[in-house]
Backbone as a ProteinNet text record, in pm:
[ID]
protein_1_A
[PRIMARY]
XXXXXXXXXXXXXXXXXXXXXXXXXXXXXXXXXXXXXXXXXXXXXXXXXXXXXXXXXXXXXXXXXXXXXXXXXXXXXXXXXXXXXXXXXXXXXXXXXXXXXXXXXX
[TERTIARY]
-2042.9	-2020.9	-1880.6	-1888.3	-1736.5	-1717.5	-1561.5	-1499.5	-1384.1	-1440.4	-1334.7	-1187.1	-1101.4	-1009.8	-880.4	-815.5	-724.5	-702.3	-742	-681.8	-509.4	-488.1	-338.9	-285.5	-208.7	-185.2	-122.3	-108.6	-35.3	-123.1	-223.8	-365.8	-408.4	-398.9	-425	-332.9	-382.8	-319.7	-355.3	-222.8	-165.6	-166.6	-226.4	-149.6	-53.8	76.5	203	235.9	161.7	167.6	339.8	433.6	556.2	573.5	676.9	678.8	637.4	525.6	401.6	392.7	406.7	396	325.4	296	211	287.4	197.6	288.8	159.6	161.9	111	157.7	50.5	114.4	4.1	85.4	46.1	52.8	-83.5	-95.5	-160.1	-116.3	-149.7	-161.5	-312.4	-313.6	-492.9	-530.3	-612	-742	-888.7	-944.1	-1082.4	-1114.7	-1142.6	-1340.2	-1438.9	-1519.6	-1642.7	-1708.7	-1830.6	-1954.7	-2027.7	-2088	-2254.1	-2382.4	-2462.4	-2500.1	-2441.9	-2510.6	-2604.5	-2610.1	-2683.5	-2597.9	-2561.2	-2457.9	-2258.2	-2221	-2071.2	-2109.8	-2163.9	-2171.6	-2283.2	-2363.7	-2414.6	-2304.6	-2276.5	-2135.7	-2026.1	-2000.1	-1928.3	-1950.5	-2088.2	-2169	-2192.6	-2188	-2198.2	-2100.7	-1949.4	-1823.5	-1780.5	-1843.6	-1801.6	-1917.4	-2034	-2090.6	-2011.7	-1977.1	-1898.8	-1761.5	-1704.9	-1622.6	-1647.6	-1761.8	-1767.3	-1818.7	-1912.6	-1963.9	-1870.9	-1733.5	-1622.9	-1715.1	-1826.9	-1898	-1760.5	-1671.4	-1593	-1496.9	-1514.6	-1454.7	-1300	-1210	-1077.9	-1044.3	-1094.6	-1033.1	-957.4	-811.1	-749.6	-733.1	-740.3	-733.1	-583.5	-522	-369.4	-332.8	-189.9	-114.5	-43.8	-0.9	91.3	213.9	195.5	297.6	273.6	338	364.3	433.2	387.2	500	481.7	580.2	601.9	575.4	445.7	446.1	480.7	461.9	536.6	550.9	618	630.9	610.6	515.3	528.8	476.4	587.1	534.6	427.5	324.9	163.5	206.8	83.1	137.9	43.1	87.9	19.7	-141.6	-228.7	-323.1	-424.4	-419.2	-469.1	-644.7	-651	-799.7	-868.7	-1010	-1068.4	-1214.8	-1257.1	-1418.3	-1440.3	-1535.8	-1561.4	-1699.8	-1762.8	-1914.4	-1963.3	-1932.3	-1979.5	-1942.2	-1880.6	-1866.4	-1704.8	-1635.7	-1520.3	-1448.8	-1305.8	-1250.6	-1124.5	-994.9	-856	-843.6	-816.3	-812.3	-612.5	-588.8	-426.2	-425.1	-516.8	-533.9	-619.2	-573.6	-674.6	-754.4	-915.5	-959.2	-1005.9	-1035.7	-1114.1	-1253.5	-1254	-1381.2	-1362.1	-1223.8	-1203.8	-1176.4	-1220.1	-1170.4	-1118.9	-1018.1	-933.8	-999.1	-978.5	-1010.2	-909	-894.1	-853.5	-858.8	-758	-773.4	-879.2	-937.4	-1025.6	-933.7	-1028.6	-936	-856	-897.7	-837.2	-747.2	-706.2	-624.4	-706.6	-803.9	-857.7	-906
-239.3	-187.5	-129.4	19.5	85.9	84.4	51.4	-10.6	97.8	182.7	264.4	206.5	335.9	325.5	349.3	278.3	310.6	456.6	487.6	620.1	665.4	765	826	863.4	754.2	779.6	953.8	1010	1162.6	1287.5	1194.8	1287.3	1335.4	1281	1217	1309.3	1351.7	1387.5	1281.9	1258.6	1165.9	1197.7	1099.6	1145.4	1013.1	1066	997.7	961.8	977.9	893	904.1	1013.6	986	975.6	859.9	794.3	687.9	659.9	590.6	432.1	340.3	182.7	169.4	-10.2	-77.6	-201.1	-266.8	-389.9	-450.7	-604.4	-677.4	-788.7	-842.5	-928.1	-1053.9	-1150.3	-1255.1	-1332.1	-1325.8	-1354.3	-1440.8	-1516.3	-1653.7	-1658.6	-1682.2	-1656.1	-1808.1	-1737.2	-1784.2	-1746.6	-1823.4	-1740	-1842	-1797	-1936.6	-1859	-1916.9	-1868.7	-1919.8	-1996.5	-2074.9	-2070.4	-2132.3	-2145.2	-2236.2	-2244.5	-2365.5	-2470	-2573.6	-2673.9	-2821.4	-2853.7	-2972.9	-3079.4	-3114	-3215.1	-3176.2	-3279.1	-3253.6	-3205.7	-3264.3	-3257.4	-3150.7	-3069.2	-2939.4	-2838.1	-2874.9	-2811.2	-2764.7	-2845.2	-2848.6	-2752.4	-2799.6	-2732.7	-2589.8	-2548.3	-2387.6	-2313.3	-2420.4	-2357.3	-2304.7	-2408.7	-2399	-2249.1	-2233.2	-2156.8	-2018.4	-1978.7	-1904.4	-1845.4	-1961.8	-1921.2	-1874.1	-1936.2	-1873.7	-1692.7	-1706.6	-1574.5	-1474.5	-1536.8	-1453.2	-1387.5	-1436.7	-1417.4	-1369.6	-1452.1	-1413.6	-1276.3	-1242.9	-1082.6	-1120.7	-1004	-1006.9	-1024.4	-1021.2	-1015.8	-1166.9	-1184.7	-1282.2	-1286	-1427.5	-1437.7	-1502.2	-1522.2	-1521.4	-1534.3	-1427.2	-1434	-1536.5	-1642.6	-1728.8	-1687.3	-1593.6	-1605.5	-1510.1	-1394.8	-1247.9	-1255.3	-1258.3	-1220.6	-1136.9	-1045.5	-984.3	-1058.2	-1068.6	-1088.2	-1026.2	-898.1	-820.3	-669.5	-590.3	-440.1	-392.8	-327.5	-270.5	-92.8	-49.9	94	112.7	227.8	267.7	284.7	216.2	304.8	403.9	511.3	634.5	578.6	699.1	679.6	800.7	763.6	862.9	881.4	1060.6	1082.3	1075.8	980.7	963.3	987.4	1027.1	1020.9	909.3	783.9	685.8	643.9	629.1	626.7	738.3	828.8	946.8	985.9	883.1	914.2	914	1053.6	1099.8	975.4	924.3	820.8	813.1	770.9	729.7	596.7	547.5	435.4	409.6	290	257.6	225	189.2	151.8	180.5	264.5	317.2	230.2	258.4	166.9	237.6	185.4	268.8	325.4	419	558.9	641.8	576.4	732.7	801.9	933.6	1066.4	1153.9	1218.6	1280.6	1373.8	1439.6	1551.8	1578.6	1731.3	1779.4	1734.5	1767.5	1724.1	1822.2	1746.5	1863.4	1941.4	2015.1	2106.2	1978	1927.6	1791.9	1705.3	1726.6	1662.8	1508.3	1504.4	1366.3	1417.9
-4219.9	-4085.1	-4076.7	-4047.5	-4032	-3890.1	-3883.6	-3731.2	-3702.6	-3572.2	-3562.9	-3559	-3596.5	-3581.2	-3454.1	-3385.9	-3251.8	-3285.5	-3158.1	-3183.4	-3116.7	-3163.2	-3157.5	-3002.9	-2954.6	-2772.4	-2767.5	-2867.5	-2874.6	-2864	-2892.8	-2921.7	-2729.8	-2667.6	-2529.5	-2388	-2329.5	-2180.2	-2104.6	-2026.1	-1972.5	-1812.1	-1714.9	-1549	-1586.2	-1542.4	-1523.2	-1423.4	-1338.5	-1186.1	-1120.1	-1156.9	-1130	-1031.4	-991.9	-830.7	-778.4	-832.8	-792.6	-873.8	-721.8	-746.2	-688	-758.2	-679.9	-618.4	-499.6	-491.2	-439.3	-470.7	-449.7	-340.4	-224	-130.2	-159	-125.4	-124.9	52.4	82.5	241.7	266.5	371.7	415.4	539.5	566.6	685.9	754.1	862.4	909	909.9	972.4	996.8	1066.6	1205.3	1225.4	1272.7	1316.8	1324.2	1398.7	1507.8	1489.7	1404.7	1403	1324.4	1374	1290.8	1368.5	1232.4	1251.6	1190.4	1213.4	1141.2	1144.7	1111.2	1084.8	1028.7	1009.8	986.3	962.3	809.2	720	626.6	579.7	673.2	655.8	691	768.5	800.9	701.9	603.3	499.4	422.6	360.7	231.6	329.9	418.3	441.4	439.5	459.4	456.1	323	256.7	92.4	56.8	87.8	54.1	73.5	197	280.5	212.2	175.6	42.7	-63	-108.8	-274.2	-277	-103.7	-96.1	8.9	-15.5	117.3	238.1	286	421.1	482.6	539.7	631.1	574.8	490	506	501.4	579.1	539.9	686.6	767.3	910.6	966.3	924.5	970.2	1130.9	1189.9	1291.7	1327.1	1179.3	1244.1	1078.8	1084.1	972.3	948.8	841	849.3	785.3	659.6	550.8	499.4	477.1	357.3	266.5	150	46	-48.9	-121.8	-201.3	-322.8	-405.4	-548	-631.8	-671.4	-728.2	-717.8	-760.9	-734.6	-920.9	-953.5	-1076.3	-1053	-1170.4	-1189.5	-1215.1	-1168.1	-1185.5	-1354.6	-1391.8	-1519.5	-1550.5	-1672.4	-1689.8	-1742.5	-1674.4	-1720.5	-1858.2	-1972.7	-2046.8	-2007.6	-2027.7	-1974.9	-2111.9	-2138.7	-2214.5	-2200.9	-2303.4	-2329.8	-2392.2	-2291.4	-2387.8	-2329.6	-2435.2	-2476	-2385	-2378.4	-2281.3	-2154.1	-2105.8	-1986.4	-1984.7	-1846.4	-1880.8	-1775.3	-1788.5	-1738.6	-1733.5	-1698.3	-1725.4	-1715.1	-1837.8	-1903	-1902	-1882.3	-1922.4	-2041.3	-2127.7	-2302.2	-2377.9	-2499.7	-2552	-2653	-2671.2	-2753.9	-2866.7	-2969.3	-3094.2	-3017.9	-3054.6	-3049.8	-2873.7	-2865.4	-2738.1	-2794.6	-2762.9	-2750.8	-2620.2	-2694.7	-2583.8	-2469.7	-2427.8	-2286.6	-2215.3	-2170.2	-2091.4	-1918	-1868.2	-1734.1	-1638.5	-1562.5	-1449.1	-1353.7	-1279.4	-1159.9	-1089.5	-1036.1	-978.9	-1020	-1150.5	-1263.1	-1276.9	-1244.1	-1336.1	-1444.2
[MASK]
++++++++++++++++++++++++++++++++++++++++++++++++++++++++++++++++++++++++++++++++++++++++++++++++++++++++++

């Protein structure tokens, strides 16, 4: 079995995103809701469900705490052909191939 080889990041057009961060927040907040149960303890097991399936969405009903986790540069993204379909990838893997940018520069 032959295993491609990484290919050459030089080979590759690049969007360089110049300017362009990200930042991440870390938020603490509330979120309160009624509900109908049967028990305290049906009650529970639907909350927990509720969580695992984020039912409640993003809509806080009170912020507690914002913070800045981190600020990093976008990094560049090279445009690749991989397994057929065209993409910008941040790392290249064995058997991309390069491409030109579209009208749009993706």
């Amino acid at each position: 079995m032959e295993t491609a080889e990484q290919p050459n990041p030089a080979d590759f057009t690049k969007d360089e995103k110049p300017g362009e961060y990200e930042v991440r927040f870390r938020v603490t907040g509330r979120i309160s809701m009624p509900f109908v149960a049967e028990s305290k303890e049906d009650a529970m097991a639907q909350a927990e469900k509720m969580m695992d399936d984020e039912t409640f969405g993003l809509d806080l009903d009170a912020v507690d705490d914002v913070h800045v986790d981190y600020i990093y540069k976008s990094p560049a993204m090279y445009r690749v052909v991989r397994n057929g379909v065209k993409m910008q990838v941040s790392h290249l893997q064995p058997g991309d191939k390069p491409r030109d940018p579209e009208d749009r520069g993706f």
